[in-house]
GUKOLVEX-249845 format. One line per 4 residues: number of its first residue (from 1); for each residue x, y, z of C-alpha. Coordinates in steps of 0.5 Angstrom, whole numbers, plus 500, padded with zeros to 3 digits. Example, Ala and Ser with C-alpha at 12.3 -4.5 7.8 and 13.67 -1.06 7.14 Angstrom:
REM GUKOLVEX-249845
1) 525 491 516; 527 498 514
//
This chain:
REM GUKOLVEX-249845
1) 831 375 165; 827 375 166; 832 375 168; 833 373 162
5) 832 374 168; 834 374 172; 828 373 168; 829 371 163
9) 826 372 155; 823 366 150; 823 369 142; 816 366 140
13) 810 369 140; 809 376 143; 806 376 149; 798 376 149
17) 798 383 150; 802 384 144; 799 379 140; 795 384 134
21) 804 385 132; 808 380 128; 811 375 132; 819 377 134
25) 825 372 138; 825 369 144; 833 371 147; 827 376 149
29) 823 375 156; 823 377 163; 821 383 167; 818 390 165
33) 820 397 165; 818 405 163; 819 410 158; 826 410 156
37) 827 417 153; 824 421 160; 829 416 165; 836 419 168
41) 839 412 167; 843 411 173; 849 404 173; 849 400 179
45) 855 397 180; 855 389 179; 860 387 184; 862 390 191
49) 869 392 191; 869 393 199; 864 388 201; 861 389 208
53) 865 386 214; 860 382 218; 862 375 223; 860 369 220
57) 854 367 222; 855 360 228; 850 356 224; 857 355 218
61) 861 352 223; 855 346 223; 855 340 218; 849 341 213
65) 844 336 216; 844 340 223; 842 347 219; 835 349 217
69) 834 353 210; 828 356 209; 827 357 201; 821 362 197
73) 820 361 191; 821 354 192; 817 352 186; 820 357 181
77) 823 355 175; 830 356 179; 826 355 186; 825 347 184
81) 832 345 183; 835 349 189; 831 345 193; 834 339 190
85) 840 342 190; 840 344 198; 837 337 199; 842 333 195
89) 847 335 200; 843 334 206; 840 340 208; 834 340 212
93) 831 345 208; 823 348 209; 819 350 202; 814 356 202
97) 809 354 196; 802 356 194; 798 351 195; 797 352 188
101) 803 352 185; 807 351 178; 804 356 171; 797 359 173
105) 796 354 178; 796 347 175; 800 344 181; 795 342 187
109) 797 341 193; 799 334 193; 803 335 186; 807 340 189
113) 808 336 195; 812 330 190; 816 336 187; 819 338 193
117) 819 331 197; 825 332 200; 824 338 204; 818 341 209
121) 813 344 206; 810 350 208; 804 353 204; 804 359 205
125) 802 366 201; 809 370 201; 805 376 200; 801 376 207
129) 807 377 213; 802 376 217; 800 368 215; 805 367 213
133) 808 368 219; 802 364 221; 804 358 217; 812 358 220
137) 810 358 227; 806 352 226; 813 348 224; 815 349 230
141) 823 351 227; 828 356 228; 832 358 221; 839 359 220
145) 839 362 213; 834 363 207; 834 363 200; 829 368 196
149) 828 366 189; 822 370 187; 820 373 182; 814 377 179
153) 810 372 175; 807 377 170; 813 382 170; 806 387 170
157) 807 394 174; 803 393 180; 806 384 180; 813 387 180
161) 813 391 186; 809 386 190; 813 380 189; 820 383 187
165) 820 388 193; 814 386 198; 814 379 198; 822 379 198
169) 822 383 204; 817 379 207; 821 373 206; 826 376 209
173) 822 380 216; 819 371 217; 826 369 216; 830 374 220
177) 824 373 227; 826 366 226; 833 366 227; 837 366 220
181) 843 370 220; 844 370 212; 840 371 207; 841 370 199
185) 838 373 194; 836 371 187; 836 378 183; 839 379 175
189) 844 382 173; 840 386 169; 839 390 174; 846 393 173
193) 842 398 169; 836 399 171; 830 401 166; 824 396 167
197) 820 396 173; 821 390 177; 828 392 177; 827 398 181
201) 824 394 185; 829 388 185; 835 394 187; 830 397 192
205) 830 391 196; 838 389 195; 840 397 198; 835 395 204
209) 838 388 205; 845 391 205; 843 396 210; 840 390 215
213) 847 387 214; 850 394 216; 846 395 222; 846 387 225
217) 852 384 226; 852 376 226; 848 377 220; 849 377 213
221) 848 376 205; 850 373 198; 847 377 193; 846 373 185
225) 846 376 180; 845 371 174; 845 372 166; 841 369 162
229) 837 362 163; 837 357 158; 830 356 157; 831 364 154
233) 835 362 148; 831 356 147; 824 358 145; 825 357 137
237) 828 351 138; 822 347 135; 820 352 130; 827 351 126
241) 827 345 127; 820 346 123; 823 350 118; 823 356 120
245) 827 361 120; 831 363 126; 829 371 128; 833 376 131
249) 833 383 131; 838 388 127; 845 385 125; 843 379 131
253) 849 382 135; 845 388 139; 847 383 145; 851 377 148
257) 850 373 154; 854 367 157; 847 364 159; 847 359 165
261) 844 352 166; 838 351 172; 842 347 176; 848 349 175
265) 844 356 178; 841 352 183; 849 349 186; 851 356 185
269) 846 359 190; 847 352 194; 855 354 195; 853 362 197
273) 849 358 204; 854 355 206; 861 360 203; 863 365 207
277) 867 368 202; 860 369 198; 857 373 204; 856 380 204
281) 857 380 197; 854 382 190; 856 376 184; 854 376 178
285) 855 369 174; 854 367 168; 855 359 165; 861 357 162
289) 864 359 155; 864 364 150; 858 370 150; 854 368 144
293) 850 374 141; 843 372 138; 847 370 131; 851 366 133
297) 846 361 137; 842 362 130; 848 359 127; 849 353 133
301) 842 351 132; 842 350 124; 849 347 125; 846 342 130
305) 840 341 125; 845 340 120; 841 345 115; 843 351 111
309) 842 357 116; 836 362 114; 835 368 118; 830 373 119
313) 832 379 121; 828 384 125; 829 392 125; 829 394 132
317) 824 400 131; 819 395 130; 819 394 138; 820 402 138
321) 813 402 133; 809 397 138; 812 401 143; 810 408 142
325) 802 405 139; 801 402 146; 803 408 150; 799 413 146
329) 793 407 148; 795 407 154; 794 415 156; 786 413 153
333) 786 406 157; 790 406 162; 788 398 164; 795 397 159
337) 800 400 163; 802 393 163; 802 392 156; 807 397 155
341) 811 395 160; 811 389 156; 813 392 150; 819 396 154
345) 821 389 157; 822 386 150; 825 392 147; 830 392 153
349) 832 385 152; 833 386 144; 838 390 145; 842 390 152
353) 846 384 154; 846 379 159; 854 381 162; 856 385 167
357) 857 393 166; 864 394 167; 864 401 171; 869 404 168
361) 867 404 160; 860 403 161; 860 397 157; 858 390 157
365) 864 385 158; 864 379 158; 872 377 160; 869 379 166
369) 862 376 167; 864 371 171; 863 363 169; 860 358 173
373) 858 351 172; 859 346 166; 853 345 162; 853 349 156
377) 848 352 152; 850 347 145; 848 341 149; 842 344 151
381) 840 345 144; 842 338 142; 837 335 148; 831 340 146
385) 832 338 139; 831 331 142; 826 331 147; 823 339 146
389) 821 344 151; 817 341 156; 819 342 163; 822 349 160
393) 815 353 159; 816 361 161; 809 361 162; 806 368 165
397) 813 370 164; 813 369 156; 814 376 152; 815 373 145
//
C-alpha cells in the first residue's frame, strides 16, 4: 500500500469517485484491483528460499562516493527520503523527476531541485524510454545500480500498468545500458497475494527482473517488500483529536500490519545497494514492534489523547455494497472501470493484512514478518497530534 503500499491506505474520505457514500477509515488506501469472485487466487512467495546465485557486482568493493545510483521516483513519498538517505552516506546519486513534481504537480522545477539538493537531477519522463534515454545521455555518466521507486499515482487500471510495469521496465532497460549491474525494486508485500491491478503489474516486472539476473551474470537484484507506511494509519489522527470517532471496519481486527517509517524504508532500501547478502532476494520488511490491528491503533490514539476511546465500526459489506453498484455502472459506463477498481482496493485493504504469507498455512504471520528500524507507529501518532499531517498527504493516491 498502497502499498499500503506499498501503496498504501489513509481512512478518511472516500476517493472523489466514491464520494456519493459514507465516509470510511484510513488504515485503507493503495492501489487496485479486480472482481473477487471471477479470480483463481494465486499466493506468491515473499521470500526466496533458494536466491539466484550471481557474482557481486565490482562496483560493491568501491567506497560510496566513487559509486553512481540512479534513483526513479525520486520525488515519491518514499523516492525523497531515499535520496536523502543514499546522499547522507555519500552516495553520488542521479534523481529522475518530472519537472513538474510533487501531489498533481505542485513542484516547479526549481522546488524539485531544492528538495533533491545533494544529488544530480535529471528531468525526465520515466514513461518514454526514448527521452529518457535522451536525458541520461546528456549527464555524460555510466551507473552502477539503481533504485526504483515508482508507483501508480492514481492506482487506475491503465496508470498501474504504465507505471508499476512499463515505467519500471523502462528504468531498468536505461539503467542497464548505462552499466548498472544491480537493481532494487520498491514493490509491497501485498503482492504476495495478488488481487488488484497494480499488483499483477508490479509482479509481472519482478518475474522479469528475476529473469534478467538468470540470463546475465555480474547482474543482480533486491527486491522490497515493505508493510504499511505510517502515513496510512495516520489519516484520523486530527478527526479524533477533533472528537470524532475512530472508524474501522467489522470487530477492527479483520487485519493487522507492523507499519514502517519513511526513513527507516529509505535506510533499508540504502542498506540493499550496497549488501550483498541482500541480492538476488525477495525481503519483506516491517517496522519494529508488535502488529497492530486497526483496534488497537484506535486504542493507541485516544489513549495518547487521554480520551475515552469512541469507535464506529463499520460492517464489511458496506464496501462489498458500494462495490457491486460501481460495477453494475461500470457495465453501462464503462469510464468507471477505475472507480471500481477503487472500490475493490478499499475492500482489499479492509480485510488483508499488511504481514507475509506464511506458505504453508496460507495465513498472515507476524513472528515472521521481518522488522526493521526503530521508529514506531506511537511516536509517530504523538508528533501528528503535535505538528498534523503535512508533508504526509497521500494526495492522488488517497481512497478514504
Amino acid at each position: 500500500m498502497a502499498t499500503l503500499t506499498s501503496s498504501s491506505s489513509s481512512l478518511l474520505l472516500l476517493h472523489s469517485h466514491l464520494s456519493a457514500f459514507p465516509p470510511l477509515p484510513p488504515f485503507l488506501s493503495f492501489s487496485p484491483l479486480r472482481s473477487q469472485s471471477k479470480l483463481k487466487l494465486r499466493i506468491f512467495s515473499v521470500s526466496n528460499s533458494s536466491p539466484i546465485s550471481s557474482p557481486s557486482p565490482p562496483f560493491r568493493s568501491k567506497p560510496p562516493a566513487e559509486t553512481t545510483v540512479l534513483v526513479a521516483g525520486a520525488t515519491g513519498y518514499i523516492g525523497k527520503f531515499v535520496v536523502r538517505e543514499l546522499t547522507s552516506r555519500g552516495f553520488n546519486v542521479v534523481s529522475i523527476a518530472r519537472r513538474r513534481s510533487g501531489i498533481r504537480g505542485s513542484n516547479d522545477a526549481d522546488e524539485t531541485l531544492r528538495l533533491l539538493s545533494g544529488s544530480t537531477v535529471c528531468f525526465s519522463d520515466v514513461t518514454d524510454l526514448d527521452a529518457l534515454n535522451r536525458a541520461l545521455d546528456d549527464l555524460s555518466l555510466s551507473v552502477d545500480a539503481v533504485v526504483c521507486c515508482l508507483a501508480s499515482r492514481s492506482g487506475g487500471v491503465k496508470d498501474s500498468w504504465n507505471i508499476d510495469y512499463h515505467a519500471t521496465k523502462n528504468t531498468l532497460l536505461a539503467g542497464r545500458r548505462l552499466g548498472a549491474s544491480h537493481f532494487v525494486l520498491l514493490s509491497a508485500i501485498c503482492v504476495q497475494k495478488p488481487l488488484l491491478e497494480f499488483q499483477r503489474a508490479k509482479l509481472k516486472f519482478e518475474a522479469e527482473l528475476q529473469r534478467e539476473a538468470m540470463e546475465s551474470p555480474g547482474f543482480t537484484y533486491s527486491i522490497v517488500r515493505p508493510t504499511a507506511f505510517f502515513k496510512s494509519l495516520g489519516g484520523q489522527v486530527e478527526t479524533v483529536k477533533d472528537g470524532k470517532p475512530y472508524v474501522m471496519f467489522g470487530d477492527g481486527k479483520l487485519c493487522a500490519c507492523k507499519p514502517i517509517s519513511e526513513e527507516d524504508l529509505a535506510s533499508f532500501i540504502a542498506d540493499c545497494v550496497m549488501d550483498a547478502d541482500k541480492a538476488c532476494k525477495i525481503l519483506p520488511v516491517g517496522g519494529p514492534g508488535e502488529a497492530l490491528t486497526p483496534l488497537e491503533q484506535g486504542e493507541m490514539l485516544f489513549r495518547l489523547l487521554g480520551r475515552e476511546p469512541k469507535f464506529l465500526k463499520v460492517p464489511i459489506g458496506v464496501m462489498d455494497f458500494v462495490i457491486g453498484v460501481l460495477e453494475f455502472l461500470s457495465r453501462l459506463i464503462p469510464a468507471l472501470e477505475d472507480a471500481v477498481e477503487f472500490g475493490r482496493i478499499g475492500r482489499y485493504y479492509a480485510a488483508e493484512s499488511m504481514l507475509l504469507l506464511d506458505q504453508e498455512t496460507g495465513e498472515y504471520s507476524a513472528e515472521k514478518t521481518p522488522s526493521y528500524g526503530k521508529d514506531t507507529l506511537e511516536d509517530f501518532f504523538q508528533r501528528v497530534i503535535r505538528e498534523g499531517m503535512a508533508g504526509q498527504e497521500l494526495g492522488e493516491q488517497t481512497i478514504f
